[in-house]
VOVOMAR-851239 format. One record per residue (C-alpha): residue number from 1; residue in one letter; x, y, z. Coordinates in nm, 2 decimals, padded with zeros to 4 digits. Layout:
N
<site NUM "A" <X Y Z>>
...
***
This chain:
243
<site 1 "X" <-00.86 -02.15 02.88>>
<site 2 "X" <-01.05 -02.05 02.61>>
<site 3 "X" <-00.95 -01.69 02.62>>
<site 4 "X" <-00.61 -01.70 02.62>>
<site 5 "X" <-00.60 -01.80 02.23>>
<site 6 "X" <-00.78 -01.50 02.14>>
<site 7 "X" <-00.55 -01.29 02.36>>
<site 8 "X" <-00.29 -01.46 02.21>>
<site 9 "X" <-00.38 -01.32 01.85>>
<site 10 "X" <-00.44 -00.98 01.98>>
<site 11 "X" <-00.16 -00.90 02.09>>
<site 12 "X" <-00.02 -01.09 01.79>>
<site 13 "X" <-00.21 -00.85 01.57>>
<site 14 "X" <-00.08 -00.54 01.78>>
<site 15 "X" <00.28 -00.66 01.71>>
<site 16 "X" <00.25 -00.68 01.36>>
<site 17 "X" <00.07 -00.32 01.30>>
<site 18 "X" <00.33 -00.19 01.51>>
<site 19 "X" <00.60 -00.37 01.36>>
<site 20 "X" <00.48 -00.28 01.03>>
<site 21 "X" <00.38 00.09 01.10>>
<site 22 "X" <00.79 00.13 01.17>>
<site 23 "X" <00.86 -00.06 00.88>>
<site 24 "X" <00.66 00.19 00.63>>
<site 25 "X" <00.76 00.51 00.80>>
<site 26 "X" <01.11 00.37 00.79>>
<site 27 "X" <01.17 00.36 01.18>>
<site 28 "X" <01.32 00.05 01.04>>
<site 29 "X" <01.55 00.12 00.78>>
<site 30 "X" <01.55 -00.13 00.47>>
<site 31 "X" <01.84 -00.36 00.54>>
<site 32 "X" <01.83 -00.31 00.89>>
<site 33 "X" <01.78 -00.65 01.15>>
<site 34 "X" <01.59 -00.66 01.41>>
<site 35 "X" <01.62 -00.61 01.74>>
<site 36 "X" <01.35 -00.86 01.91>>
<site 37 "X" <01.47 -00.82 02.25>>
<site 38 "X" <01.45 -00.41 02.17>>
<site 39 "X" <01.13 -00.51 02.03>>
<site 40 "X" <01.00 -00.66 02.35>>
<site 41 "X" <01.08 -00.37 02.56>>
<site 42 "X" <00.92 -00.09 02.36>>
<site 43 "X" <00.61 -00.24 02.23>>
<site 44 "X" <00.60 -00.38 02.59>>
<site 45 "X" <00.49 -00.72 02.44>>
<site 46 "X" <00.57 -01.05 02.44>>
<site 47 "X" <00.84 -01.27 02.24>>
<site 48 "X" <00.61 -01.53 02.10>>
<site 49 "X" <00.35 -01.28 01.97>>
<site 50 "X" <00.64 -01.06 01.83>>
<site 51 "X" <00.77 -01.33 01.63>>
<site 52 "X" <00.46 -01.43 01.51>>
<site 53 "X" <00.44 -01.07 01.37>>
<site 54 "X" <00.80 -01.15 01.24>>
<site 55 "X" <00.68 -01.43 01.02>>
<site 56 "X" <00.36 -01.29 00.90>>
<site 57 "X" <00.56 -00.98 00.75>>
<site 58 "X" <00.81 -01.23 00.59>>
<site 59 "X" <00.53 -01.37 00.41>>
<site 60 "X" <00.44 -01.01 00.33>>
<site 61 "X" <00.81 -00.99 00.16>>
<site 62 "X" <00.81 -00.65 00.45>>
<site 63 "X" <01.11 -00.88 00.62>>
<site 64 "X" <01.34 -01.11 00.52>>
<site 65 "X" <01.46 -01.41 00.73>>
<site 66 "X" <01.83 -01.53 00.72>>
<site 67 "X" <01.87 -01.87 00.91>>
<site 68 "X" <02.06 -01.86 01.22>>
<site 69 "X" <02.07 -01.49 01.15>>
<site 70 "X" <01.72 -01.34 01.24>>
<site 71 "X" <01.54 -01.10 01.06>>
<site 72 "X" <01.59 -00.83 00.81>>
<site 73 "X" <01.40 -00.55 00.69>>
<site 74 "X" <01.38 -00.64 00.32>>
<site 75 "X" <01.56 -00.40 00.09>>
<site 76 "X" <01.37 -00.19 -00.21>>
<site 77 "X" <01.52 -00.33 -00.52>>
<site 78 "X" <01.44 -00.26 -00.91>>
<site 79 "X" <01.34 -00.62 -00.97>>
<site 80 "X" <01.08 -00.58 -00.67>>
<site 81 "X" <00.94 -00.26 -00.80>>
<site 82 "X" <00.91 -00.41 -01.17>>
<site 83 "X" <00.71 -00.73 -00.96>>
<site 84 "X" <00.53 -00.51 -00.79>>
<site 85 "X" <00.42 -00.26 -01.00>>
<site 86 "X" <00.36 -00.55 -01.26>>
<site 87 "X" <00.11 -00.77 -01.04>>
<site 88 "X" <00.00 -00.49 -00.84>>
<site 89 "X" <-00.14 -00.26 -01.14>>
<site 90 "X" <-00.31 -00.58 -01.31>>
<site 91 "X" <-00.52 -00.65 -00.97>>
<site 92 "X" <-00.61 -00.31 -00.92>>
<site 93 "X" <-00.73 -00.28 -01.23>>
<site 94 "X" <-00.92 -00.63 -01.22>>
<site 95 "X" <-01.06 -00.47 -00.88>>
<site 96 "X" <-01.17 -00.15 -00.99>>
<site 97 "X" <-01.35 -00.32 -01.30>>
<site 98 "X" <-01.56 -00.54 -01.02>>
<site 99 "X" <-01.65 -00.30 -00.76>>
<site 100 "X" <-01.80 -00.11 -01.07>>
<site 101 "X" <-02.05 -00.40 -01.07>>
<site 102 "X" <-02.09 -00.46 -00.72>>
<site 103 "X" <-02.02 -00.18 -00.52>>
<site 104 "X" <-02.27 -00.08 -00.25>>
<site 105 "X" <-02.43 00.24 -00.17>>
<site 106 "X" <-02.26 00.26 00.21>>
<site 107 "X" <-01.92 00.20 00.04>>
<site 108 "X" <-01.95 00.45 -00.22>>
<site 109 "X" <-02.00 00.72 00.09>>
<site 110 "X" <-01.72 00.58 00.27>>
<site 111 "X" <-01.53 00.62 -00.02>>
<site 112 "X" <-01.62 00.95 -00.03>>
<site 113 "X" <-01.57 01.03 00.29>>
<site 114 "X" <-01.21 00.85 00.28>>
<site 115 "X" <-01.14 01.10 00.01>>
<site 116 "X" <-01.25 01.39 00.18>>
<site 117 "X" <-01.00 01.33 00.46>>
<site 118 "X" <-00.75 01.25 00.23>>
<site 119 "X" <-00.73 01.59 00.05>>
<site 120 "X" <-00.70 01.73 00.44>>
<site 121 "X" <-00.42 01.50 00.55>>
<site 122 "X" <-00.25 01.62 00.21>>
<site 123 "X" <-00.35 02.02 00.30>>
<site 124 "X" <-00.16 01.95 00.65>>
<site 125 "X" <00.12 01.76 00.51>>
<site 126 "X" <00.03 01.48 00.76>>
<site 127 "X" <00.21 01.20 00.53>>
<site 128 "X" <00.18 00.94 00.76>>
<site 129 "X" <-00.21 01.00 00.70>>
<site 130 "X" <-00.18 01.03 00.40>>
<site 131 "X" <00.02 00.71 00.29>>
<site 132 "X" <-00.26 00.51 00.57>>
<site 133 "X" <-00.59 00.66 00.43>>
<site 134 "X" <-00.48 00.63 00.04>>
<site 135 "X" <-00.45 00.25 00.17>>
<site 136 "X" <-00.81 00.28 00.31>>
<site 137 "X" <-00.94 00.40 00.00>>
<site 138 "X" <-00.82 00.11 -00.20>>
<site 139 "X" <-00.93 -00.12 00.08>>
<site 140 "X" <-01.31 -00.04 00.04>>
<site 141 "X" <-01.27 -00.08 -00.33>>
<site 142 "X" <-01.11 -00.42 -00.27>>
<site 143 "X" <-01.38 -00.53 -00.06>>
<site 144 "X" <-01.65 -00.42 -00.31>>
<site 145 "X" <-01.48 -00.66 -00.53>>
<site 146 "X" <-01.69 -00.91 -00.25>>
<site 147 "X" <-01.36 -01.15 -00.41>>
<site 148 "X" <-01.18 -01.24 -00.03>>
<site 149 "X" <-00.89 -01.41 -00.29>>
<site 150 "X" <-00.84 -01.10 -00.46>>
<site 151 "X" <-00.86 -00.90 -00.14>>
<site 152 "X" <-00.60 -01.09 00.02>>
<site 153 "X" <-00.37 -01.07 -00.25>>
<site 154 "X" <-00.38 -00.71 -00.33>>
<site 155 "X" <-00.38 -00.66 00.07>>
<site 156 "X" <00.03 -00.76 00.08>>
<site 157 "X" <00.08 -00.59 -00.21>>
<site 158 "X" <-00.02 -00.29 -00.04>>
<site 159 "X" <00.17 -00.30 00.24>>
<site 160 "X" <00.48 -00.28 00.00>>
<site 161 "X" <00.34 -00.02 -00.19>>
<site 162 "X" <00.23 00.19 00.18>>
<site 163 "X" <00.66 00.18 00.20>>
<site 164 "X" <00.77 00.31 -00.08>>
<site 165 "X" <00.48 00.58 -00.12>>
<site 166 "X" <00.61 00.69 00.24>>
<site 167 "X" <00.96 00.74 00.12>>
<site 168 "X" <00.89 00.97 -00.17>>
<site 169 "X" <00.80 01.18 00.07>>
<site 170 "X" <01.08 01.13 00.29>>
<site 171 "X" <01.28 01.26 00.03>>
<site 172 "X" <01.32 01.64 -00.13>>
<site 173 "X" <01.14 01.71 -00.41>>
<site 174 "X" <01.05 02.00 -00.64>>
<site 175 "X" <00.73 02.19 -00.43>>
<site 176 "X" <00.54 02.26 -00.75>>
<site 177 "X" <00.61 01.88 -00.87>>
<site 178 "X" <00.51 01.75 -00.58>>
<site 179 "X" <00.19 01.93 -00.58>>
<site 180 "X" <00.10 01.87 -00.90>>
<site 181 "X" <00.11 01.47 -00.83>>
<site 182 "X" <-00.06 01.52 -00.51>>
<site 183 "X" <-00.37 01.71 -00.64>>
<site 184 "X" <-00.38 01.44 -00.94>>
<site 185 "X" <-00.40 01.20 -00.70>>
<site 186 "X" <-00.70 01.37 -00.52>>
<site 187 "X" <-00.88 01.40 -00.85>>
<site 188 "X" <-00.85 01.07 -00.96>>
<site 189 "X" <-01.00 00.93 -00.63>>
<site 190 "X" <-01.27 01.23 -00.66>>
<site 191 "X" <-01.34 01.08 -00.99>>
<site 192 "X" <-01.32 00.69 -00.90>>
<site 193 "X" <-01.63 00.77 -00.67>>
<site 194 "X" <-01.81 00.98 -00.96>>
<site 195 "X" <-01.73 00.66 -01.17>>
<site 196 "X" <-01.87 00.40 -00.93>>
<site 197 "X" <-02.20 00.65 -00.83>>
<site 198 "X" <-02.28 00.65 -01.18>>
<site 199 "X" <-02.20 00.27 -01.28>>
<site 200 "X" <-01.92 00.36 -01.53>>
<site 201 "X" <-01.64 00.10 -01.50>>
<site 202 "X" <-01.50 00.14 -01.81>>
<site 203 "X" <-01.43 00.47 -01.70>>
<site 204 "X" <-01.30 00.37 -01.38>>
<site 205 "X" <-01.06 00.14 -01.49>>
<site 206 "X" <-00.94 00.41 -01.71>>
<site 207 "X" <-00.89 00.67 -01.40>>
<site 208 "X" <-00.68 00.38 -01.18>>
<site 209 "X" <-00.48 00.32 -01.45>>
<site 210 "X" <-00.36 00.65 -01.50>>
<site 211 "X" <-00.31 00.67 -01.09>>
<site 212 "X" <-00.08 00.36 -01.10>>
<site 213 "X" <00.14 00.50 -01.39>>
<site 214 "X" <00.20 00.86 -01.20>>
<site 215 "X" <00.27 00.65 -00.87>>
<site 216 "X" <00.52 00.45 -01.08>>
<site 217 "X" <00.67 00.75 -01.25>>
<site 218 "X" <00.70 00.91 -00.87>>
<site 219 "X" <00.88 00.58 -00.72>>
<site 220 "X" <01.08 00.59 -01.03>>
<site 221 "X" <01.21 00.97 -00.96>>
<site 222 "X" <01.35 00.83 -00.62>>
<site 223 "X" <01.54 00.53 -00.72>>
<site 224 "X" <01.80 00.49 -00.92>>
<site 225 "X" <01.83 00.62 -01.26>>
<site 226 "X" <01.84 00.29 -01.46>>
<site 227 "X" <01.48 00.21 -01.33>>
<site 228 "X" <01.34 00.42 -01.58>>
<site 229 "X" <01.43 00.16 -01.79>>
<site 230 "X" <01.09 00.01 -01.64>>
<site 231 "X" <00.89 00.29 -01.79>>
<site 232 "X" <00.80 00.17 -02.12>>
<site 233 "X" <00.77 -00.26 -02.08>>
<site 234 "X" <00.48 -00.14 -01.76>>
<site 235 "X" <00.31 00.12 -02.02>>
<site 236 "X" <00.34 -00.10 -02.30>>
<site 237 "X" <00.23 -00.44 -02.12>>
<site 238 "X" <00.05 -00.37 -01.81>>
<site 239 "X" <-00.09 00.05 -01.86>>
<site 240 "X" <-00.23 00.03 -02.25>>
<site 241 "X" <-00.43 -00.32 -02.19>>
<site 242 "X" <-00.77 -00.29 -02.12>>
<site 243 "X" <-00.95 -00.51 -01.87>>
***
């Protein structure tokens, strides 16, 4: 009896990164309802642990749930890139400014080795990779923060963030564009770990901040036009504060 909890919230667990996995890569288009039964079959898992998955990526705002209806893949809306961009870039500032203080020497290496396989992913064009281990490389920051609140918090954030950095890529773009964002983005997470080896958080801060306004600017490219409108109140009220 007492292992069939723990089963329980395995296969729960499996569910939802499966779930979730479709939901970023856009297997599941936004605005699309889900299939459970379809569900069942090709994860080969249970109902109940499939709609506990369900719920827990409602609460994530990855799913929406009409009554009598089912689920939804939530839609990407301006007003939910404004939030997000809005609570998302205050956290990972916040973040960045503790791990400066308490980051260990075993996370800094993982960081650097995160990074490292980043910059390959991004050489192969492996998006899918590279959409999972820029998450990993904000992870190990987060939990340097040694803040579980914070973690949490900025830990749904990403997962909304993981979807829409997926879809850039999803979409055409200009090569040389493209590559110049993607070989800022290396730098700046080759100089995050220079930052935190040498204790300068001020610095840090500094670096993330510039990451989250390019990663705004690209979202911004693939929406619609009137969501540039966005660019100046996040510079002005979220990008130019310091810590």
């Amino acid at each position: 009896m007492a292992q069939k909890p723990k089963n329980k919230q395995r296969l729960g667990d499996k569910a939802y990164d499966l779930i979730r996995e479709r939901i970023v890569t856009l297997q599941l288009l936004p605005g699309e309802q889900i299939d459970e039964a379809l569900l069942e079959k090709s994860l080969s898992i249970g109902r109940t642990p499939i709609r506990e998955a369900l719920q827990r990526l409602t609460a994530e705002k990855l799913l929406d749930s009409v009554p009598g209806r089912g689920f939804y893949v939530r839609a990407v809306s301006i007003d939910d890139v404004k939030s997000l961009f809005e609570a998302l870039t205050t956290l990972e500032r916040f973040a960045v400014h503790l791990a400066a203080q308490r980051i260990l020497k075993e996370q800094i290496k993982r960081l650097s080795d995160v990074s490292d396989r980043h910059k390959a992913a991004m050489d192969r064009q492996d998006f899918l990779k590279v959409t999972v281990l820029n998450s990993e490389f904000h992870h190990i920051i987060h939990e340097a923060t040694h803040n579980t609140f914070l973690q949490n918090a900025l830990k749904s954030f990403h997962h909304q963030a993981e979807r829409l950095a997926y879809l850039t890529y999803t979409k055409e773009a200009h090569p040389k564009g493209m590559e110049v964002f993607n070989q800022k983005a290396i730098q700046d997470h080759e100089n995050i770990v220079q930052c935190f080896a040498s204790g300068d958080g001020e610095k840090a801060v500094e670096v993330m901040t510039a990451h989250f306004l390019r990663f705004f600017l690209r979202i911004c490219h693939y929406m619609e036009p009137r969501v540039y409108k966005l660019e100046s109140f996040l510079e002005r009220d979220l990008f130019m504060k310091s810590v």
